[in-house]
N, C-alpha and C positions, 0 to 999 in steps of 0.2 A: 422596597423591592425594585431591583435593577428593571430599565425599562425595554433595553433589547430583549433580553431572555421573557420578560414579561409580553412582548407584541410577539415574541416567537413561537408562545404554548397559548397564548390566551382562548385560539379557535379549540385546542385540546380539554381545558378545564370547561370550555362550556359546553361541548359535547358530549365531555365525562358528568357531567354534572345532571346534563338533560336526558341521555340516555336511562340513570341512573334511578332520576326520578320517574320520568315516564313509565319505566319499568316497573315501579312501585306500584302507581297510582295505578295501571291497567292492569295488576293482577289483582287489585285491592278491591277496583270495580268490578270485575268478571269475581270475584269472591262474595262480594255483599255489596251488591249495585242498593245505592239510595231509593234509586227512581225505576220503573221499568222503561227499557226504551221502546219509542215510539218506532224507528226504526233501525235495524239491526247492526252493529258494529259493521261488518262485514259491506253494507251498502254504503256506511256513512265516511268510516277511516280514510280507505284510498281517495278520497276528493281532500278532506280535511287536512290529512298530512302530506298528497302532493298539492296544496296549496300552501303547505311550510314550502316544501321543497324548492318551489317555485321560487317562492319569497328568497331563501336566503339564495338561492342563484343571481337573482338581480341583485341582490344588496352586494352578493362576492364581485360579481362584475361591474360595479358600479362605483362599490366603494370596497376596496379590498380590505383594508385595516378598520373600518369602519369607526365605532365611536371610540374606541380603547385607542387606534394609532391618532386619533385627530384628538385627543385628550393627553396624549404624549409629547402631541405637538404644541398643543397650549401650555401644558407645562413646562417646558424646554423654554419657550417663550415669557415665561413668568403672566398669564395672561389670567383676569380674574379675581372674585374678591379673596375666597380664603387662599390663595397662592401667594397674596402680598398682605398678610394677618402675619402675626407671631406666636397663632396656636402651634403646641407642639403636633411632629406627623399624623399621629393619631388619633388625636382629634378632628383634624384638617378630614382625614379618612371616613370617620363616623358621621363626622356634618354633612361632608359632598353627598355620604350616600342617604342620609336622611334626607337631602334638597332635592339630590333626583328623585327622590319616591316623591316627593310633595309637585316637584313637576309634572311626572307622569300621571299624577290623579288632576292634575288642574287641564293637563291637555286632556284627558280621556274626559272631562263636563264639559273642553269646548265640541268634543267631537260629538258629543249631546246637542249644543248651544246653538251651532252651526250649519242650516238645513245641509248645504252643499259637504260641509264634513260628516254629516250623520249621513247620506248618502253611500258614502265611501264605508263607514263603519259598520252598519247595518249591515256588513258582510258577515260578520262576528257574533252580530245574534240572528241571525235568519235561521239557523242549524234548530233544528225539532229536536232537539236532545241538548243533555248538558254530561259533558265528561270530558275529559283530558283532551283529547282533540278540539274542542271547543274552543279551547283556551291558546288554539295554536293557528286558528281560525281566522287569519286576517288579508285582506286585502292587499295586494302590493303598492297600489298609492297610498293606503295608510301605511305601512310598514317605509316608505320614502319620506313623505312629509312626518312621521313619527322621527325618524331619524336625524329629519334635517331640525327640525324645533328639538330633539336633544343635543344637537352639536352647540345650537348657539344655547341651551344653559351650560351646556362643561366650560363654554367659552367664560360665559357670565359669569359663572360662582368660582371657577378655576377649579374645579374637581380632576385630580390626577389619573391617570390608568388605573394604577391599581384600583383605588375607588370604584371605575367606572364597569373596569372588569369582574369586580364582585359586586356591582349592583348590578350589571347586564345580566350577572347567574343567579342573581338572587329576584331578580323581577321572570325570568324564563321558569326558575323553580317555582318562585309563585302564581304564574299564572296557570301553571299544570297544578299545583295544589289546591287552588281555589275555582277549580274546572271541575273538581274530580266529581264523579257521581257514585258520593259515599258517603257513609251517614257519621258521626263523630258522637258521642256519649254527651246528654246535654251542659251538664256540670263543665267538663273537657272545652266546648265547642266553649260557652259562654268566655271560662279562664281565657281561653286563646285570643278571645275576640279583642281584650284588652289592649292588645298589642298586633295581632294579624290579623289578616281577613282567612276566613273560612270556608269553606265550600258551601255551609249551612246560610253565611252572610252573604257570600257573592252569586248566588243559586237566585236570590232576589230577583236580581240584576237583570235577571235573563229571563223572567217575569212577561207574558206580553202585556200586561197591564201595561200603561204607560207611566203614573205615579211610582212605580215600582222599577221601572225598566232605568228611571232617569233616578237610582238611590243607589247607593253602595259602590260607589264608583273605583274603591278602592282596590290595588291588587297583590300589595306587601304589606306594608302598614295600615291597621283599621286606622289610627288617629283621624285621618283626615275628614272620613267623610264624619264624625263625631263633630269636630271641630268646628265643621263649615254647614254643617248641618243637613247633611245627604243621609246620615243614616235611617236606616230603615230596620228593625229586628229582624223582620217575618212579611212573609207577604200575607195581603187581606184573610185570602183561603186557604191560607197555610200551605206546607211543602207538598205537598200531597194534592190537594186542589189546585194546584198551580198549572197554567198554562207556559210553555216554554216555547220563545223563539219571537215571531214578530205576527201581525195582523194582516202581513204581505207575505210574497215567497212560501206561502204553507203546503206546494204541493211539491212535494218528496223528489219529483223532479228537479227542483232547484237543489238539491242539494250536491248537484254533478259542479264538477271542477268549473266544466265551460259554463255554464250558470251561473254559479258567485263571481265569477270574472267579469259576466256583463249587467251583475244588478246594480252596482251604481247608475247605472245611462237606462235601467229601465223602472218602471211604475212610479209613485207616488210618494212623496218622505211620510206617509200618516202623521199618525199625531205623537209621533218620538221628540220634536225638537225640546229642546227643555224647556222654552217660554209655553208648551203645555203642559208640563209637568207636575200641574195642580188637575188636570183634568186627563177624558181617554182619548 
């Protein structure tokens, strides 16, 4: 795929691609919501999606082409491991984007590992609910240091745009699909798990147990947390007993815009880091 016309539509395809999905998964949930919510779409949404909003305004302004033109640029450059290999394109395409997934779950367990990054991250589970907006729920210093620890792997492994641009929409689609608050057929959920994460698997996650909260760190690919040994089935109390969000931030008032904006600099990291992660 030509790389001008590829950095010319790439903001279009991921638009197309998120609008797409969102749309799915919010008439999917208001049809046969998983969970009841705690509190009401209506209170939750405007904070959660303008802190997208937010989010990609810094990133437009900050970094205009973001990971797809600085992966154009590395490629141009010959910079990287599979860019100086003699797999054929297509393969080179599959690997990169199998290495960003494997990166994006090894940085989302340091942002567990690391009090001062779980600080930042805790934005992402504070939210008393789980459903698509959740998943879109992030901080804008983690959405900055998220971006600058993926430039330097596109650098590393040499993953080309196109790559980058069908993982960037394929990590955006999954993490609205593994947000969603929907229930999947057990037989269906298990199949899938082979190879994706679920809503049923990533629902754990957001668990406020802490055993639970620090498993399934996965957001496209299940392999990893299998791999490395993060997975988790089910929480203790199952989906339905389950407490959702964190042991801080639980009064409904935080769930305003100007509130996740200033819970990194306020309270306590509890016992999220992952050197707890055997205990609460």
């Amino acid at each position: 795929m030509p790389t001008q016309p590829l950095l010319a539509h790439a903001w279009l395809f991921r638009f197309a691609v998120f609008f797409a999905v969102f749309g799915v998964m919010a008439a999917w949930e208001a049809a046969a919501p998983r969970r009841p919510l705690v509190v009401r779409r209506s209170r939750r949404w405007p904070h959660n999606l303008g802190l997208l909003v937010l989010d990609a305004v810094i990133l437009r302004a900050l970094f205009p082409t973001a990971a797809v033109g600085f992966a154009a640029l590395a490629e141009s450059r010959h910079w990287g491991l599979l860019d100086n290999t003699l797999m054929p394109p297509a393969v080179k395409l599959v690997a990169a984007v199998i290495m960003l997934d494997l990166a994006i779950y090894l940085q989302h367990v340091l942002f567990h590992a690391v009090p001062i990054l779980w600080r930042v991250h805790r934005v992402h589970h504070a939210d008393l609910d789980f459903d698509a907006t959740t998943g879109l729920r992030f901080h804008p210093i983690e959405i900055l240091l998220s971006l600058g620890f993926k430039l330097l792997v596109i650098a590393a492994i040499g993953a080309g745009a196109a790559a980058v641009l069908i993982f960037e929409i394929l990590l955006n689609a999954g993490a609205i699909f593994s947000h969603g608050n929907v229930g999947l057929p057990a037989r269906l959920d298990r199949a899938l798990r082979a190879v994706l994460v679920t809503p049923g698997m990533h629902r754990v996650h957001h668990s406020s147990a802490a055993p639970e909260t620090n498993s399934n760190f996965g957001f496209n690919l299940s392999w990893w947390d299998r791999l490395f040994g993060t997975y988790r089935p089910a929480a203790a109390g199952g989906d339905n007993g389950m407490t959702i969000g964190l042991d801080v931030f639980r009064d409904p008032g935080e769930l305003r815009l100007d509130r996740m904006l200033a819970q990194p600099f306020r309270g306590t990291n509890g016992g999220y880091p992952i050197g707890r992660r055997g205990g609460k």
